[in-house]
N, C-alpha and C positions, 0 to 999 in steps of 0.2 A: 504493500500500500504506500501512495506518495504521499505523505502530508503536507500540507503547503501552512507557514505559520509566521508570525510576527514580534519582534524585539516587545515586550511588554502588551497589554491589553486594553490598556483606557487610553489612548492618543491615535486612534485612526477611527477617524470621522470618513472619510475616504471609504472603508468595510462597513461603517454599523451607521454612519450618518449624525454620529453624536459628537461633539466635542468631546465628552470624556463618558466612557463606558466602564461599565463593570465588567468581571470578569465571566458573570452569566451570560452576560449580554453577546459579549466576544465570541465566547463557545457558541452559540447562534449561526454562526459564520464558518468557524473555522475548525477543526479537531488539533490544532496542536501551537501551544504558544513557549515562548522562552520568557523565561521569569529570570532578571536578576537581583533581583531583592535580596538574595541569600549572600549575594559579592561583597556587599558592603555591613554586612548584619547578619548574625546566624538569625531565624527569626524564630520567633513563639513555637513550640509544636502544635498546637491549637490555632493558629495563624496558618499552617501547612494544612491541618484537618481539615479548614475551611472553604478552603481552593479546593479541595479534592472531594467535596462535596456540591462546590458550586457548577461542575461539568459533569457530561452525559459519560458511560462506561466506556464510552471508545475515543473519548480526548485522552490526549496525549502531552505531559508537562515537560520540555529541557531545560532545567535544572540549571543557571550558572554556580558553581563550589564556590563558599568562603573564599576574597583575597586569599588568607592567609594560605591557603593549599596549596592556592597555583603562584605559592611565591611571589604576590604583591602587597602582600598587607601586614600593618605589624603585630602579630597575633600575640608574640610575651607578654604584651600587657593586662592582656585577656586571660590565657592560658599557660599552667605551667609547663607543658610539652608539645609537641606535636601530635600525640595519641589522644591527649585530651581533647584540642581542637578536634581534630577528627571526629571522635567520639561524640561532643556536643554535635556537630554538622549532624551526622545519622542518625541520632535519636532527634532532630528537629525533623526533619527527612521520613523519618520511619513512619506515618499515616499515607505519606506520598509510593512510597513503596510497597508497602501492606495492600492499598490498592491498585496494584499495577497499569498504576495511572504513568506510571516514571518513563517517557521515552527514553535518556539518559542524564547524568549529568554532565554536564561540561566545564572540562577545565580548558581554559584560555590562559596560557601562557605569555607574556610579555616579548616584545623585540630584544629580549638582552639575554631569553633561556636560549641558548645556544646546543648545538650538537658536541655537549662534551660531556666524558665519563663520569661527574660528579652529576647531571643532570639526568642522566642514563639510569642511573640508580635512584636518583628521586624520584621519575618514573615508575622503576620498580616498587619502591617504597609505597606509592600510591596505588596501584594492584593490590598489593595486600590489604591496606590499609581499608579500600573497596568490593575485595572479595565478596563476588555475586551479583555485583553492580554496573549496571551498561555507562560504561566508561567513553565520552567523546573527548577526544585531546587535539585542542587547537595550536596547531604551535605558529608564531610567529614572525620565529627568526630564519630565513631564507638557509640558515648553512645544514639543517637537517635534509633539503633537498636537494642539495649538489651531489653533481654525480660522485664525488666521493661516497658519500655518506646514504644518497636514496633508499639503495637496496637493503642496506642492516637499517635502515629507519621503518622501512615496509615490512621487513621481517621482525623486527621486534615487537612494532604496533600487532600484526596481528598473532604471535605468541603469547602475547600478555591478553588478546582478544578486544585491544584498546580499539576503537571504530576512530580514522584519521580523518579531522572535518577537513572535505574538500572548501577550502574560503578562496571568494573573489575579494579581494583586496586592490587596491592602489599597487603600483609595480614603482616603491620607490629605487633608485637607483644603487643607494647605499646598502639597503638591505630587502630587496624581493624574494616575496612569497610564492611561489606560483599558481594557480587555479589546480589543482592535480588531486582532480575526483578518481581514485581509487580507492578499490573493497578491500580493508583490512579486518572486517569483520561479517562475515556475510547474512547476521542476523540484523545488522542496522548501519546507517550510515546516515551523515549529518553533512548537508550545506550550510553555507553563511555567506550572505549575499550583506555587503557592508559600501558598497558603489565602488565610483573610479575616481576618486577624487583625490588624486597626489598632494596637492597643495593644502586644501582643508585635513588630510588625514594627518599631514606634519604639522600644522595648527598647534602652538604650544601658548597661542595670547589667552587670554580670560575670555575670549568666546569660543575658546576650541571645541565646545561639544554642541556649538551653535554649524560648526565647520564640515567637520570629522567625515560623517557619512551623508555629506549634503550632495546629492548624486541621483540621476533619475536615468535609468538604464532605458535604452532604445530598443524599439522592436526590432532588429536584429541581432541584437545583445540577449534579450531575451529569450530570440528563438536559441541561440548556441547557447545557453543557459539550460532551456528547457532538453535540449539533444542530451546534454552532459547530463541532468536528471533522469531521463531514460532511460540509457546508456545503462546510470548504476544500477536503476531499478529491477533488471533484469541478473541483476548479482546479488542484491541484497535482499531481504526479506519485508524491511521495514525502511523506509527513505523519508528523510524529516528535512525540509528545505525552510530555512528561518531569513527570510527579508530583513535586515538591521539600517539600510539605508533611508533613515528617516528624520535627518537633521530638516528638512524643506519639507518631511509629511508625503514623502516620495513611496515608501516602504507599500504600504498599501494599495496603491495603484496597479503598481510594478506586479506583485503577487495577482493580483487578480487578471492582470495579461496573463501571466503563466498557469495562470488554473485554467482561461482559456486557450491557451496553444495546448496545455495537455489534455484538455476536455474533460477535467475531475471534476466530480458532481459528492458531494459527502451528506452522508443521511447518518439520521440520529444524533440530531445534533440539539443543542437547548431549544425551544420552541420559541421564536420570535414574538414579537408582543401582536403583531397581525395577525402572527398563527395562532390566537389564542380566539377568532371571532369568527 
């Protein structure tokens, strides 16, 4: 199944019509959204039951990890170890997962985790730490894909059974990412559609998250977009495409060209407030 889905749930008026939606409201529309509420906050477990009560049995939630996991955040002031951290993340997690609502989580790695043996092993450190959990690992930094390193980066992801998000990103110079949708887990696999926007993604002034992903993909952007979704869909079991390009309110547009180039039609989904008359 493709799921088509978007960077948070209350800001596209663009899907639901509303300036600012609930997350009932959203599932209406769509089966699968990315939450990152949990990046910046472990949050309530009772705030997770919530969410996972407010959508139908066949949405689908990805999950962004605590900073602190994917190594951006300063977690010792919080937490005495790393196990701890952990351990709070999954017992806030645990309604989310008990209802096998969890497409995966996502760890989003920073431009500075590099292809090196101390980061390799932190990796591994997070497999166990995950044991039984659909693991997406976004990496950032351009040297895990050189042809030095591709092939043990392909084979490690899927030894560990990590699903590598295929991301369209900005192709900066200094450090490029490249689009490279391949199946390293062949139960699930994860897009991240974030624009092309080079110069807003390096954005480091006090509107940079006004910048970042301010990018409105074109109809032949789209259609090579939707080929590459295809493509995995026929390796993977479960395909989860999240639109993040929404600095300009683009995000929502965009996805619903691609639901029509692939002609997905999603039933059983919350019942619309017309659908109620």
């Amino acid at each position: 199944m493709i799921r088509l889905g978007l960077t948070s749930f209350n800001e596209h008026d663009k899907l639901t019509g509303k300036k600012r939606s609930t997350l009932y409201e959203y599932a209406g529309y769509l089966p699968l959204v990315e939450m990152d509420t949990a990046y910046y906050g472990i949050p309530k477990q009772d705030s997770v039951r919530e969410w996972t009560k407010s959508v139908p049995e066949n949405f689908r939630f990805v999950m962004k990890v605590y900073s602190g996991i994917s190594c951006q955040g300063e977690w010792q002031q919080y937490y005495q170890s790393e196990e701890e951290m952990v351990e709070a993340f999954l017992t806030s997690m645990a309604p989310m997962i008990e209802s096998g609502k969890l497409f995966a989580f996502l760890i989003q790695f920073s431009g500075t985790f590099s292809c090196t043996k101390e980061n390799v092993q932190y990796l591994e450190k997070i497999r166990r730490w995950f044991t039984g959990c659909p693991i997406a690992i976004e990496l950032r930094n351009g040297s895990w894909y050189t042809a030095k390193y591709i092939k043990q980066t392909l084979s490690f992801m899927k030894h560990n059974e990590f699903s590598l998000v295929a991301v369209d990103e900005p192709q900066i110079p200094t450090n490029p990412v490249p689009f490279f949708p391949y199946v390293t887990n062949d139960h699930f696999a994860l897009f991240r559609f974030h624009g092309r926007n080079a110069a807003g993604w390096m954005a480091n002034d006090k509107d940079w998250r006004k910048k970042r992903t301010l990018y409105r993909y074109n109809t032949e952007e789209i259609a090579e977009l939707s080929e590459a979704v295809e493509k995995v869909a026929r390796e993977a079991k479960e395909i989860g495409v999240i639109f993040n390009n929404n600095s300009g309110g683009d995000a929502a547009g965009n996805l619903l060209e691609m639901k029509a180039a692939l002609n997905l039609e999603y039933d059983n989904l919350n019942p619309k407030q017309m659908d109620l008359f």
